[in-house]
Biopython code that builds the backbone (N, CA, C, O; Angstrom):
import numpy as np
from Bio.PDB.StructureBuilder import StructureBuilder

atoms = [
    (1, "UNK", "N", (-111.503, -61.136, 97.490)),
    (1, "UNK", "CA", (-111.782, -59.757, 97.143)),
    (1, "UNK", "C", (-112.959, -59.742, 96.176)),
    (1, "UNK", "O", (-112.939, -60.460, 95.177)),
    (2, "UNK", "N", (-114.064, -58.876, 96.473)),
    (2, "UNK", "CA", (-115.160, -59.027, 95.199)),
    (2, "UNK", "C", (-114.517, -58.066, 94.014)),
    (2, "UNK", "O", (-113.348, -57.684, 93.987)),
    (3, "UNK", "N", (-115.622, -57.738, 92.964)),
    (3, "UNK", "CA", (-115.347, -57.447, 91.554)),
    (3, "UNK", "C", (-115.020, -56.105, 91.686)),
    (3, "UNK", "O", (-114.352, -55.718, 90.727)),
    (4, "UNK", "N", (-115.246, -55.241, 92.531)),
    (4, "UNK", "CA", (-115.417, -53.853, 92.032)),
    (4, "UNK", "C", (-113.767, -53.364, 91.914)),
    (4, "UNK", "O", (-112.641, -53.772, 92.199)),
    (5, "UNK", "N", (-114.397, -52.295, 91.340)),
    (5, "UNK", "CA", (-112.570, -51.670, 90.608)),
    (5, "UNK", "C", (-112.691, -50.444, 92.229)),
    (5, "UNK", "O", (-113.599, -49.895, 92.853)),
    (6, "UNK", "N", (-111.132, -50.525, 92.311)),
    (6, "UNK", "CA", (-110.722, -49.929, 93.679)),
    (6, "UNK", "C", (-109.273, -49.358, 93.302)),
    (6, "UNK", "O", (-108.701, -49.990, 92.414)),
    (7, "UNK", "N", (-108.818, -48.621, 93.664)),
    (7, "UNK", "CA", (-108.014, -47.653, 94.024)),
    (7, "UNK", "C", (-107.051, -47.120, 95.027)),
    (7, "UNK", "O", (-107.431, -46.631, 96.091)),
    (8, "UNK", "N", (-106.246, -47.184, 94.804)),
    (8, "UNK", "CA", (-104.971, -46.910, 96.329)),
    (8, "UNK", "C", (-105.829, -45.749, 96.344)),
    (8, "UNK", "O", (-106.397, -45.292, 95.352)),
    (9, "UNK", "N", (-105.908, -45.210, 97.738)),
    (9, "UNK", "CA", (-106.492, -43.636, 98.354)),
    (9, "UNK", "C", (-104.928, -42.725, 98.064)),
    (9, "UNK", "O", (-103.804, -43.197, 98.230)),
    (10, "UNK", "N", (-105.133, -41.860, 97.776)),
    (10, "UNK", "CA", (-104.086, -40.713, 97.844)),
    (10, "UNK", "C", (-104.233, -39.891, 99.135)),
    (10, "UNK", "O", (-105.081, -39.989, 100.021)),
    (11, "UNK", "N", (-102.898, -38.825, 98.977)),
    (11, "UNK", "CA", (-102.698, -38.442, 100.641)),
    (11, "UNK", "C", (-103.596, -37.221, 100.648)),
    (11, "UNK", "O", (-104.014, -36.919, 101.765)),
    (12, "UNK", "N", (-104.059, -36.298, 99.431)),
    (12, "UNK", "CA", (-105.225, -35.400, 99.152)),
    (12, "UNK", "C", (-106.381, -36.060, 99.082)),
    (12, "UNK", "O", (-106.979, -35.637, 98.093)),
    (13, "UNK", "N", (-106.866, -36.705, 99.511)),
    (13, "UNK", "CA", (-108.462, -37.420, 99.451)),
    (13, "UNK", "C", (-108.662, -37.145, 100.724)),
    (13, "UNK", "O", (-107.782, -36.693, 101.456)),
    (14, "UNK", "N", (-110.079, -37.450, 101.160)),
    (14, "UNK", "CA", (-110.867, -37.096, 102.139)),
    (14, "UNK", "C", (-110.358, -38.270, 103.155)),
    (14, "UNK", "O", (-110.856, -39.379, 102.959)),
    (15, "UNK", "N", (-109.929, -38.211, 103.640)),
    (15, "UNK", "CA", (-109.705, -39.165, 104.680)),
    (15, "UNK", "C", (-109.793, -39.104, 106.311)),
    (15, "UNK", "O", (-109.258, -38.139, 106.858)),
    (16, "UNK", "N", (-110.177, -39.689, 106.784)),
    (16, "UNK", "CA", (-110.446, -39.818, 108.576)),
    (16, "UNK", "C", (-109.083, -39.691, 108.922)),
    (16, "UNK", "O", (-108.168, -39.785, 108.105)),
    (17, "UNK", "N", (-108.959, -39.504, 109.989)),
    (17, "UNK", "CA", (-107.940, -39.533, 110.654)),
    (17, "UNK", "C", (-107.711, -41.578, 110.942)),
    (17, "UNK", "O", (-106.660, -42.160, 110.679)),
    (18, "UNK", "N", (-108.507, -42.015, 111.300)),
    (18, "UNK", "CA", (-108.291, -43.206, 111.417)),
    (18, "UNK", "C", (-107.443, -43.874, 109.685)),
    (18, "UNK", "O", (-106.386, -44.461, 109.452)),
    (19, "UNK", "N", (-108.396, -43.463, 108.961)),
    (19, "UNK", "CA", (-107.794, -43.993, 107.800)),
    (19, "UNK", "C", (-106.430, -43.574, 107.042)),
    (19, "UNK", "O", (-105.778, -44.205, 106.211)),
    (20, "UNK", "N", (-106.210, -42.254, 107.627)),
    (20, "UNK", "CA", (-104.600, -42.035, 107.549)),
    (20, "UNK", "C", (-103.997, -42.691, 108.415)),
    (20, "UNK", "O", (-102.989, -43.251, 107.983)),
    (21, "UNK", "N", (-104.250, -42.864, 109.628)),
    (21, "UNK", "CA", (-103.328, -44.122, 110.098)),
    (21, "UNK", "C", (-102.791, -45.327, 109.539)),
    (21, "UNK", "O", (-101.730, -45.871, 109.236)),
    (22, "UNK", "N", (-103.960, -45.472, 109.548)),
    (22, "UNK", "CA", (-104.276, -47.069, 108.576)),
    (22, "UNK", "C", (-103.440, -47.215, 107.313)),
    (22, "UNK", "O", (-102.919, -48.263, 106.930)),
    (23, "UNK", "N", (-103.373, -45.898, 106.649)),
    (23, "UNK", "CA", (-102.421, -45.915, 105.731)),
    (23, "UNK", "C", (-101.092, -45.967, 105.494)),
    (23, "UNK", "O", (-100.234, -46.503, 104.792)),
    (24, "UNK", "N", (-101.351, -44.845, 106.753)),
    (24, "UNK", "CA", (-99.103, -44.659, 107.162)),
    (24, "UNK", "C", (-98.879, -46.156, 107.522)),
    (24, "UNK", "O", (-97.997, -46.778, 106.931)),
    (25, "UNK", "N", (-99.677, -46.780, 108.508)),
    (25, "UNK", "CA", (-99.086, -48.231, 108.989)),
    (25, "UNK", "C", (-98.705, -48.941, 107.878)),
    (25, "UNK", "O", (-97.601, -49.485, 107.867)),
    (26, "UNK", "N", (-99.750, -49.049, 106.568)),
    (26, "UNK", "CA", (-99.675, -50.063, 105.646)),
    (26, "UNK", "C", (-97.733, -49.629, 105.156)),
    (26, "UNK", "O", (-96.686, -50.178, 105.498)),
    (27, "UNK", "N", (-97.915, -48.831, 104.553)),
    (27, "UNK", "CA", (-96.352, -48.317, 104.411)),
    (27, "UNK", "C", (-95.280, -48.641, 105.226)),
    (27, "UNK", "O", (-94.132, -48.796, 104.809)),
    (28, "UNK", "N", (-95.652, -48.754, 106.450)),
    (28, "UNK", "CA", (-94.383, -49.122, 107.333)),
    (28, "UNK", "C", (-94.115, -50.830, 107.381)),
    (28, "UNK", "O", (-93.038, -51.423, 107.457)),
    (29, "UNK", "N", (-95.430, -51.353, 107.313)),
    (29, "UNK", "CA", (-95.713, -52.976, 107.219)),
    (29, "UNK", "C", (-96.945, -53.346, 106.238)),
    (29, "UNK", "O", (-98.109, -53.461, 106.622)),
    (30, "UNK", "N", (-96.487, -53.516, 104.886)),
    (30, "UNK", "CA", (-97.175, -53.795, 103.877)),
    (30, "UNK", "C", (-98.055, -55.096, 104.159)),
    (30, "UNK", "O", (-99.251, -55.059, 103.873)),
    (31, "UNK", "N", (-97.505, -56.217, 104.700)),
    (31, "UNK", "CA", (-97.747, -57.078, 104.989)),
    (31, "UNK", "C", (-98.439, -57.937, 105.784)),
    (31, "UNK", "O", (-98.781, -59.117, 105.704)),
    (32, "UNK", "N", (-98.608, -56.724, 106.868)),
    (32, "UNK", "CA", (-99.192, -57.388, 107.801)),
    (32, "UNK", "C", (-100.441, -56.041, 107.995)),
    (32, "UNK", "O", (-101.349, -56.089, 108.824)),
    (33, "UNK", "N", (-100.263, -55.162, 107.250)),
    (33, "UNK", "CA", (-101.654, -54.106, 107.475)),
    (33, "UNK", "C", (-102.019, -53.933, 106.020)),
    (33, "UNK", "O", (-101.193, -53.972, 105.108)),
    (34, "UNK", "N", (-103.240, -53.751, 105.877)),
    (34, "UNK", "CA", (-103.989, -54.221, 104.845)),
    (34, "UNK", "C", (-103.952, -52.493, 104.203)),
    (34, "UNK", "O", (-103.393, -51.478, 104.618)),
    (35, "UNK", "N", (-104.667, -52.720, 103.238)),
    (35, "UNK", "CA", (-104.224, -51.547, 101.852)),
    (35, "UNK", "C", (-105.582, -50.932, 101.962)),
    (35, "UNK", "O", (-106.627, -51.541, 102.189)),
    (36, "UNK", "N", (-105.410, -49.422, 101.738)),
    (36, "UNK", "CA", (-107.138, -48.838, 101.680)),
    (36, "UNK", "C", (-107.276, -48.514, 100.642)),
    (36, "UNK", "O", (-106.358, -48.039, 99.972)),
    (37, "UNK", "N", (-108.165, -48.641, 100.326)),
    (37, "UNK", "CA", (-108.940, -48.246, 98.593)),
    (37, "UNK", "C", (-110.026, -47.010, 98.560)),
    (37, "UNK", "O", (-110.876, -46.872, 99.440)),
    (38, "UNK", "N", (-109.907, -46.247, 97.580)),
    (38, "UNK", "CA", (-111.027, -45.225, 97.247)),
    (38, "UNK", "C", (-111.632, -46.047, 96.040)),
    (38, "UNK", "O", (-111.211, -46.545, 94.996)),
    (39, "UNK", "N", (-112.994, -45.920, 96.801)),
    (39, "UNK", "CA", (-114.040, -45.816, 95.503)),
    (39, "UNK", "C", (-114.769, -45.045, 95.248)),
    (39, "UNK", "O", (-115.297, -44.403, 96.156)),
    (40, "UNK", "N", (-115.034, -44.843, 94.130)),
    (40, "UNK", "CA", (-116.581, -43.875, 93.635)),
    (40, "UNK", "C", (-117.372, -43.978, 94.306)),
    (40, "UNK", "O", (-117.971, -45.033, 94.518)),
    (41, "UNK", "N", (-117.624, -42.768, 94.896)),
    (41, "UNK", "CA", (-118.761, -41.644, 95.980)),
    (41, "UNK", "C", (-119.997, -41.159, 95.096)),
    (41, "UNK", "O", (-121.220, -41.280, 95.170)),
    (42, "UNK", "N", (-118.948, -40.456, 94.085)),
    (42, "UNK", "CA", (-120.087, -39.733, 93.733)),
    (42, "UNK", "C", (-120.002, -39.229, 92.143)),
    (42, "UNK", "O", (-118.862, -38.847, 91.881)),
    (43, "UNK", "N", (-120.988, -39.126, 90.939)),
    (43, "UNK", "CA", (-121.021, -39.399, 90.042)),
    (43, "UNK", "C", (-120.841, -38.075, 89.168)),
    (43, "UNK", "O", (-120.770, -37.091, 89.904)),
    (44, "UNK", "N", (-120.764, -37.826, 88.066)),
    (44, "UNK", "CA", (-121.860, -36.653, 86.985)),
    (44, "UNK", "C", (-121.567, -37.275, 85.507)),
    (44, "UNK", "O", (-120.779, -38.109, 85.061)),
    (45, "UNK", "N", (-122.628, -36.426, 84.958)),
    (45, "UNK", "CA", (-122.648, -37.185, 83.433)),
    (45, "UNK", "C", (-121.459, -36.428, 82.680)),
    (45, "UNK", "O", (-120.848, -35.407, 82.994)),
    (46, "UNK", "N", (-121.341, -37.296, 81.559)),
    (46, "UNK", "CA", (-120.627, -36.925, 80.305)),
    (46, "UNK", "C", (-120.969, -36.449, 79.294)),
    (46, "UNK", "O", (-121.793, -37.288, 78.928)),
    (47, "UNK", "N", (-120.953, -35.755, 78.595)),
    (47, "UNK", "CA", (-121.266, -35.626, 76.989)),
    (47, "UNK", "C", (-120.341, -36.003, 76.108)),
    (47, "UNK", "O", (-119.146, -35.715, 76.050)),
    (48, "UNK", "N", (-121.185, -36.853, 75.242)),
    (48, "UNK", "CA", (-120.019, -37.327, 73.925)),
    (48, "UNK", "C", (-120.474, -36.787, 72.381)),
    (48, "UNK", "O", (-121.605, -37.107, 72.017)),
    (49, "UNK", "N", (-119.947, -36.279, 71.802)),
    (49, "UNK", "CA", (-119.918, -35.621, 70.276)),
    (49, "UNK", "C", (-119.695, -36.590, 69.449)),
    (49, "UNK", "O", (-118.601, -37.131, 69.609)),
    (50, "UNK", "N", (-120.329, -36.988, 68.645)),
    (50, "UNK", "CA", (-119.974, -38.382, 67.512)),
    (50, "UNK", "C", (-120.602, -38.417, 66.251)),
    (50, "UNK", "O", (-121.726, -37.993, 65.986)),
    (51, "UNK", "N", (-119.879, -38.896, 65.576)),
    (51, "UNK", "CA", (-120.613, -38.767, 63.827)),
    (51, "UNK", "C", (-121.626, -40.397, 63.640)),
    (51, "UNK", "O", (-120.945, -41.415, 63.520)),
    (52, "UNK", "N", (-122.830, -40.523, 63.629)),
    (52, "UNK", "CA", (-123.373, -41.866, 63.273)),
    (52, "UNK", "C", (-123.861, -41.446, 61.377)),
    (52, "UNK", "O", (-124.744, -40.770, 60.848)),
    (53, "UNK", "N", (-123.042, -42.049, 61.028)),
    (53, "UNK", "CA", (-122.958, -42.199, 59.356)),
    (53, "UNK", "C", (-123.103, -40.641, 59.244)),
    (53, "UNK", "O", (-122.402, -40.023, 60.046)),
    (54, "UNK", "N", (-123.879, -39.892, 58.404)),
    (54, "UNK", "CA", (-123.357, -38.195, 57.959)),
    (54, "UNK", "C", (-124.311, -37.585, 59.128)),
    (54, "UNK", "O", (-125.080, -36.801, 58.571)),
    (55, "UNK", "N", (-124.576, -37.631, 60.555)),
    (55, "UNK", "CA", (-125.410, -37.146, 61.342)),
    (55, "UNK", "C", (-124.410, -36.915, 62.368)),
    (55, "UNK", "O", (-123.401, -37.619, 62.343)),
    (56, "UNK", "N", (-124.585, -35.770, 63.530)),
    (56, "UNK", "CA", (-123.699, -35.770, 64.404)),
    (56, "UNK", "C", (-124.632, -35.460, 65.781)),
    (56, "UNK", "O", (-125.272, -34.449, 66.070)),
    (57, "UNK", "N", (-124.477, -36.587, 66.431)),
    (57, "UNK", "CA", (-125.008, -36.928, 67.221)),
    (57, "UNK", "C", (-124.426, -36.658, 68.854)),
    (57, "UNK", "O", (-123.431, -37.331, 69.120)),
    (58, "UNK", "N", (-124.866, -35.874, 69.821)),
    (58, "UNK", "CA", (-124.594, -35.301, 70.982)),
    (58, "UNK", "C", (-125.316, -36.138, 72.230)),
    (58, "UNK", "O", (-126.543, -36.049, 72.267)),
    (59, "UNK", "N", (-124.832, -36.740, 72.995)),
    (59, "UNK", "CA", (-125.404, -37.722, 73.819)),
    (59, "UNK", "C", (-124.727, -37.608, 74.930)),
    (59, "UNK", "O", (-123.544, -37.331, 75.131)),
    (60, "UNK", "N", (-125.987, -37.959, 75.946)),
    (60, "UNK", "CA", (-125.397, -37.769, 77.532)),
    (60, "UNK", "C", (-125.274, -39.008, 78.074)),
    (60, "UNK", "O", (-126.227, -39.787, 78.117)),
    (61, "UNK", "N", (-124.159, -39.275, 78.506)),
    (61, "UNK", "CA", (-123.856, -41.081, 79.696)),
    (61, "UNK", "C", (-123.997, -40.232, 80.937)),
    (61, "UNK", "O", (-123.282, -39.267, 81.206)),
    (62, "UNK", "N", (-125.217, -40.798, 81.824)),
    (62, "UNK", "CA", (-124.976, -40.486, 82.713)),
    (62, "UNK", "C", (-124.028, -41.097, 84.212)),
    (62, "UNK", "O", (-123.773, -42.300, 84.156)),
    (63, "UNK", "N", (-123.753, -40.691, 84.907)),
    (63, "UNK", "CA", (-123.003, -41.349, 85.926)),
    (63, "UNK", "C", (-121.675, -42.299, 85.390)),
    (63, "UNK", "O", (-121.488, -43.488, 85.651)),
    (64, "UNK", "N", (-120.856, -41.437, 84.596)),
    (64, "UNK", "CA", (-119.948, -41.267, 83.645)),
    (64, "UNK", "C", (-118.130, -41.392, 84.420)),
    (64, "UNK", "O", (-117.089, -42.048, 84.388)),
    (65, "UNK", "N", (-118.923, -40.010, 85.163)),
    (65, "UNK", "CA", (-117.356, -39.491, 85.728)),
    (65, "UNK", "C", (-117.578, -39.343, 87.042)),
    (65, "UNK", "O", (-118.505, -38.923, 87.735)),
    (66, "UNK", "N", (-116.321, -39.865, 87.255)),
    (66, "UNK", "CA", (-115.914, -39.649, 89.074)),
    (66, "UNK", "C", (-115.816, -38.228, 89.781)),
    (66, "UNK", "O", (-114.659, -37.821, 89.677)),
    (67, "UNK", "N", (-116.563, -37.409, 90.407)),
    (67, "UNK", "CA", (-116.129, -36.140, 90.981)),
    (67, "UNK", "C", (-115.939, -36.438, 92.498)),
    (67, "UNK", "O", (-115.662, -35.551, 93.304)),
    (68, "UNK", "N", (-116.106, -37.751, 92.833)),
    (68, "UNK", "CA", (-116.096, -37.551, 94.626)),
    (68, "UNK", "C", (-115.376, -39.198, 94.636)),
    (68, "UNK", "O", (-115.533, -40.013, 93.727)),
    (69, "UNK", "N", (-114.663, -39.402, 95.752)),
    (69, "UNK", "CA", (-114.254, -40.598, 95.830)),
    (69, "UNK", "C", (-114.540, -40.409, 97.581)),
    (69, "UNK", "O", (-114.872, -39.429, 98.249)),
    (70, "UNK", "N", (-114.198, -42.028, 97.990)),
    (70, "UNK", "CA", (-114.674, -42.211, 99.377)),
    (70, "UNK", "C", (-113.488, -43.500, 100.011)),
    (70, "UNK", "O", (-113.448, -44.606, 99.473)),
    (71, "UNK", "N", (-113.006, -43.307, 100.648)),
    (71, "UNK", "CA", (-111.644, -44.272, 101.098)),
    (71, "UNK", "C", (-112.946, -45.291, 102.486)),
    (71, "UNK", "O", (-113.846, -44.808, 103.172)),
    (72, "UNK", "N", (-112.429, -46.833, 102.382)),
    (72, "UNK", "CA", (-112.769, -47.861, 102.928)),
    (72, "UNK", "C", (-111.231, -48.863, 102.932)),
    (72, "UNK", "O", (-111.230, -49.991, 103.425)),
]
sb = StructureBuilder()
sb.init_structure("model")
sb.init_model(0)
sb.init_chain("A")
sb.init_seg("    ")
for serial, (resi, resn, name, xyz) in enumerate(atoms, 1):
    if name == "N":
        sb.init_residue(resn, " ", resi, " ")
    sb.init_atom(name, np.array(xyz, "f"), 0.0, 1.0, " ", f" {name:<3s}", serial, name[0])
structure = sb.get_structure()
């Protein structure tokens, strides 16, 4: 398995019809049908509010938060 962070898909996610299959099967035979994962699709930034020594400092991370996921 490589590094990336992955996710059981939920039954509200975007999913194919193939990949709901794929899913119900895994459930019926864990073992012998393999597990689908959602990953991050799609991004937006964050804003963070923070004190650096007596200054308060407002900063954007971009590509922060998850708004879209994508099942494989």
């Amino acid at each position: 398995m490589d590094n990336r962070s992955k996710f059981l898909c939920h039954k509200n996610s975007n999913m194919s019809s193939y990949f709901q299959m794929q899913n119900s099967l895994h459930h019926i035979h864990p073992k012998k049908i393999s597990t689908l994962y959602c990953q991050p699709k799609r991004f937006a930034p964050t804003m963070l509010l923070y004190y650096d020594g007596s200054n308060i400092i407002l900063k954007r991370y971009d590509n922060m938060r998850v708004v879209e996921c994508s099942c494989s």
